[in-house]
C-alpha positions in Angstrom: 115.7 102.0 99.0 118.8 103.8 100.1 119.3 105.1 96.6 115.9 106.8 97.0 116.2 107.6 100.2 119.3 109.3 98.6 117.4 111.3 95.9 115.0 112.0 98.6 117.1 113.2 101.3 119.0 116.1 98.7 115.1 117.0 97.4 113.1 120.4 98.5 110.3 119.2 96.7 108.8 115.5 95.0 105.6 115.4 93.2 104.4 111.8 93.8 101.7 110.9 90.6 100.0 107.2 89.4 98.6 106.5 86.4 95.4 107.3 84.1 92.1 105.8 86.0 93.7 105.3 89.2 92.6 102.5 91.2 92.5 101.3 94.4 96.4 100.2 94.8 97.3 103.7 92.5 95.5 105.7 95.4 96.6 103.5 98.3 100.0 103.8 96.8 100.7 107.2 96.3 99.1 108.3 99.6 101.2 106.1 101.6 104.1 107.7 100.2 102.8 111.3 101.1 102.0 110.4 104.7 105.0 108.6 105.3 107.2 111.1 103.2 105.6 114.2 105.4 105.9 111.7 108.5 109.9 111.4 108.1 110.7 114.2 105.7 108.9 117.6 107.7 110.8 119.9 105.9 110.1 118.1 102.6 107.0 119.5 100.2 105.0 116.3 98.9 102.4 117.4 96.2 100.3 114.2 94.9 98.8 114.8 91.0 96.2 112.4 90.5 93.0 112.0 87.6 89.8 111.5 89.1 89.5 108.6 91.4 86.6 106.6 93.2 84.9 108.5 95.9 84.9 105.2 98.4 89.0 106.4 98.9 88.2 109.8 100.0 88.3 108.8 103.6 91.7 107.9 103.4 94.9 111.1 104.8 95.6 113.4 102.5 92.6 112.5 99.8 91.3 116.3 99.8 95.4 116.9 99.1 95.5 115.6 95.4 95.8 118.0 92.9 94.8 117.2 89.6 96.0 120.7 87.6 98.8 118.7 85.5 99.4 122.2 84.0 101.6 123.5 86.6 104.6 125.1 85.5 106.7 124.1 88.4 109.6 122.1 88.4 110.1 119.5 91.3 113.2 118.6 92.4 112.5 114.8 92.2 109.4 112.9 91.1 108.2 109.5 91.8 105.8 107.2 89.8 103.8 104.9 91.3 102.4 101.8 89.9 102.7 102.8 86.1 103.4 100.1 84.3 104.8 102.5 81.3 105.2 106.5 80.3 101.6 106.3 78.9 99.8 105.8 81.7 101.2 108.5 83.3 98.6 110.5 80.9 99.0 113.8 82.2 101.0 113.4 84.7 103.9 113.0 82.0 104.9 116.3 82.0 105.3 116.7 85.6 107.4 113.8 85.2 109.5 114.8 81.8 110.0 118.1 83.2 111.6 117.0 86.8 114.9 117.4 87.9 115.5 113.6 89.0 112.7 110.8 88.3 111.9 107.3 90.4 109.9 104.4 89.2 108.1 102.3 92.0 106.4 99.8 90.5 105.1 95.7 90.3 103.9 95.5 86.6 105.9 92.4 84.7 105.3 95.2 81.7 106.8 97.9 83.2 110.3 98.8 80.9 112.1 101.0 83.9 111.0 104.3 82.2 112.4 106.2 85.3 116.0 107.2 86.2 116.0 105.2 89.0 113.6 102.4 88.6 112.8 100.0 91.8 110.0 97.3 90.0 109.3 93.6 91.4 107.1 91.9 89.1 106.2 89.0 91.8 104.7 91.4 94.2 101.0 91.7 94.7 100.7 95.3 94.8 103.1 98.7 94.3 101.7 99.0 98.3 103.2 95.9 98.6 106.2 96.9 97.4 106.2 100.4 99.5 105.6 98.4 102.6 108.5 96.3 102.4 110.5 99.6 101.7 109.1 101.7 104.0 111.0 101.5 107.9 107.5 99.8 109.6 108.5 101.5 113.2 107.7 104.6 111.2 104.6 103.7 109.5 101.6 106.0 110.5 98.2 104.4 111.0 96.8 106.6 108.6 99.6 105.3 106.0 99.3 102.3 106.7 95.4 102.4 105.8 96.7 103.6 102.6 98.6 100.5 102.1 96.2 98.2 103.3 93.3 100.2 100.5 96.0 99.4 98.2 96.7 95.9 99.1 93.7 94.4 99.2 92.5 95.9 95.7 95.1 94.5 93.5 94.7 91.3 95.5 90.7 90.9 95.6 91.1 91.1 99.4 93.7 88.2 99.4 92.0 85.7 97.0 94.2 86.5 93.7 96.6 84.4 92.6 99.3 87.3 93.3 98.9 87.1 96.8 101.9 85.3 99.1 102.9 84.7 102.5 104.9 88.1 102.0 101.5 89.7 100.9 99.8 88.0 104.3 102.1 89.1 106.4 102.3 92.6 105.3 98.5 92.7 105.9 98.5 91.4 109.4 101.2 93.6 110.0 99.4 96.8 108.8 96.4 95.4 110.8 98.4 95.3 114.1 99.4 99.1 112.9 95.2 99.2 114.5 93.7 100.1 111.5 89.9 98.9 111.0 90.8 96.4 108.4 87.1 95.0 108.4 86.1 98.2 107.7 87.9 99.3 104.7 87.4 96.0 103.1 83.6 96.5 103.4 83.5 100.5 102.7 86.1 100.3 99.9 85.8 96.9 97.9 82.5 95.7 98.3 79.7 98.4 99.2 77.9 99.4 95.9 75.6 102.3 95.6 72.2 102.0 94.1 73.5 102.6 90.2 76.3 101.0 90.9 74.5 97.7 90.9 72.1 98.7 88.7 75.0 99.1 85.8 76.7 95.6 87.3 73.4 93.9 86.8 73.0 95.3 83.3 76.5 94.0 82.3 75.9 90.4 83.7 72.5 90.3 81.6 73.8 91.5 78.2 77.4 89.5 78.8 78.0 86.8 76.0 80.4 84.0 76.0 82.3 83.0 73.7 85.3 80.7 72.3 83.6 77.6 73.5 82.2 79.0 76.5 85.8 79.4 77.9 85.4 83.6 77.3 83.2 86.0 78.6 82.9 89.4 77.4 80.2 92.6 78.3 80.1 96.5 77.3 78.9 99.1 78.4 78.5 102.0 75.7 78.8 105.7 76.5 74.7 106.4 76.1 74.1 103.3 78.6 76.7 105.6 80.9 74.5 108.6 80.9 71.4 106.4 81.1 72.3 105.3 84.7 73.7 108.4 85.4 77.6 106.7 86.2 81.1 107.8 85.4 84.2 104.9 85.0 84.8 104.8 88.6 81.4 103.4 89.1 82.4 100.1 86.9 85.0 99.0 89.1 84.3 95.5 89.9 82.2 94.4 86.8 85.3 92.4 84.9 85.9 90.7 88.2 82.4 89.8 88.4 82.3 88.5 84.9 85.8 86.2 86.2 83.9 84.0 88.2 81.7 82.6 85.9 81.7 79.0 86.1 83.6 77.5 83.7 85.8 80.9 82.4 88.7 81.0 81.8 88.9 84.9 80.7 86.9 87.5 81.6 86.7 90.6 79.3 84.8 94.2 80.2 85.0 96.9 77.8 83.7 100.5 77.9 83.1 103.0 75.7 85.6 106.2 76.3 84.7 107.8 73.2 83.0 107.2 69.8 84.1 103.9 68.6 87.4 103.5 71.6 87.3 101.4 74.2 88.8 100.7 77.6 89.6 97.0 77.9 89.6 95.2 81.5 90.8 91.6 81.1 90.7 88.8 84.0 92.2 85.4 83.8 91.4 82.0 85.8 94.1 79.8 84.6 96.5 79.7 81.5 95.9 82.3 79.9 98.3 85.6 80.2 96.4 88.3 79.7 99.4 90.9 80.2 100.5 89.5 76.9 97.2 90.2 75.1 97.3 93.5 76.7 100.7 94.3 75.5 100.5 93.1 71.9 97.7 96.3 71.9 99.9 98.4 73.7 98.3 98.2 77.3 99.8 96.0 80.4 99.5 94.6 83.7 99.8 91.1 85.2 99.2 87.5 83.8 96.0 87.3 85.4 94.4 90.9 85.4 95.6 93.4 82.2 94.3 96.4 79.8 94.4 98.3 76.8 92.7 100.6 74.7 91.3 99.4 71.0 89.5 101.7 68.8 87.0 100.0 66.7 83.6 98.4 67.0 82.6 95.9 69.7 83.0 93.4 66.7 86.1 94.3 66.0 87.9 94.6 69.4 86.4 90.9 70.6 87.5 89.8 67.2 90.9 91.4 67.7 91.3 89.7 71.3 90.3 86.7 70.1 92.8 86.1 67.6 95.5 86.6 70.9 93.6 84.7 73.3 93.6 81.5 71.3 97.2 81.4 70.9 96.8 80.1 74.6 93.8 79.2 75.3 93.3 75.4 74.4 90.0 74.5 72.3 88.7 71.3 71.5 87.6 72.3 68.0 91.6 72.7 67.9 91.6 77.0 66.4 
């Protein structure tokens, strides 16, 4: 951290941006970083670029902050990444990035090359709020960023249940709790309360899911007409993949959505043996062993088919192929 704090401490200005679809640690991530950057840092103007997000994180410091006009012609004096586990998936936020005077990666993505000019990435932690906590002086953490971390936490760990989560991960959560945050709260209002369609688009997925590869797979889709149907956006299918996970007798779980014609968004979950970070990657996505993504363009057919043919490099089968 003191080479940030470095970077940091000779900036006027540090645009702090996450990646495409950001989720629950991506938020949690990059608002911690604002409040405790504007917490320590007075002097120092924090701008946060993020795509659109789920509405359930709105409640958290410095939500109605976030720009989302990529086009800005400014040039910040430093800018930090948070929890991109390449250049891609910065999506728009690349040129913010490119066009900065000094760049930071903070990261926890086994994927993720060091893209940055300072890079800080720990594959073996939970959560980029994870890895923010441990950096972050905890005398100087503000409630309100340490709900931020806690969002963050709990989302890339399926509120301490995933296989990522440690006694470092535990005791960062109690000690964000005794910070007096409502940590019963958050867990309810931001991981598991659905609205109406919400459910309604999860229960549609669970009835049309298939298994397959002797029942040890699981996929579901949702196609762009079935989106306007029940009136939902991607934000709204948040959950579904892990959903599919728990399926008894699965050993991975894959969700796909339909961003355009014929391209789709792949989720993929893992129980066991498989790593799904290196299906992910051989299709130019990322993530973790237990919980990666891609794009594939193609039909449904064809990007099961295409999986497939990865997954089984792993993934034992009695029939022996």
């Amino acid at each position: 951290m003191d080479r940030i704090n470095e970077l940091i401490k000779n900036a006027s200005s540090v645009a702090v941006i996450g990646h495409v679809r950001p989720d629950g640690d991506c938020v949690g991530s990059c608002l911690a970083l604002q409040n405790y950057l504007k917490d320590t840092n007075p002097d120092l103007r924090t701008d946060v670029f993020l795509g659109a997000f789920s509405d359930v994180f709105r409640f958290l410091k410095g939500a109605d902050e976030i720009r989302s006009d990529f086009e800005t012609k400014e040039t910040y004096d430093l800018c930090i990444s948070l929890d991109a586990s390449d250049l891609e998936r910065l999506g728009e936020g690349r040129q913010i990035f490119e066009a900065a005077k000094r760049t930071v990666c903070l990261d926890h993505h086994v994927t993720n090359p060091g893209f940055a000019q300072t890079n800080h990435v720990e594959p073996d932690t939970s959560s980029t709020s994870e890895v923010l906590f441990y950096l972050f002086d905890y005398d100087k953490i503000s409630i309100a960023a340490a709900e931020c971390l806690y969002v963050g936490i709990i989302h890339d760990t399926g509120v301490f249940k995933h296989s990522n989560t440690t006694q470092r991960t535990m005791q960062a959560g109690g000690m964000l709790i005794d910070k007096g945050i409502n940590h019963s709260q958050i867990i309810d209002d931001t991981f598991y309360k659905k609205s109406y369609v919400q459910n309604q688009i999860l229960g549609r997925a669970l009835m049309e899911s298939v298994v397959f590869l002797e029942k040890k797979c699981i996929f579901s889709v949702i196609k762009q007409k079935d989106m306007v149907f029940y009136g939902v956006n991607a934000t709204d299918l948040d959950g579904i993949v892990d959903q599919l996970r728990i399926t008894e007798g699965i050993e991975v779980a894959i969700f796909l959505y339909e961003m355009e014609a014929h391209v789709y968004k792949v989720s993929m979950r893992s129980n066991h043996t498989v790593d799904v970070s290196r299906v992910a990657s051989y299709f130019g996505g990322g993530g973790h062993k237990k919980a990666a993504g891609c794009t594939i363009t193609g039909s449904v057919y064809d990007v099961i088919n295409n999986l497939s043919q990865q997954i089984v490099l792993q993934l034992p089968l009695e029939s022996g192929s």
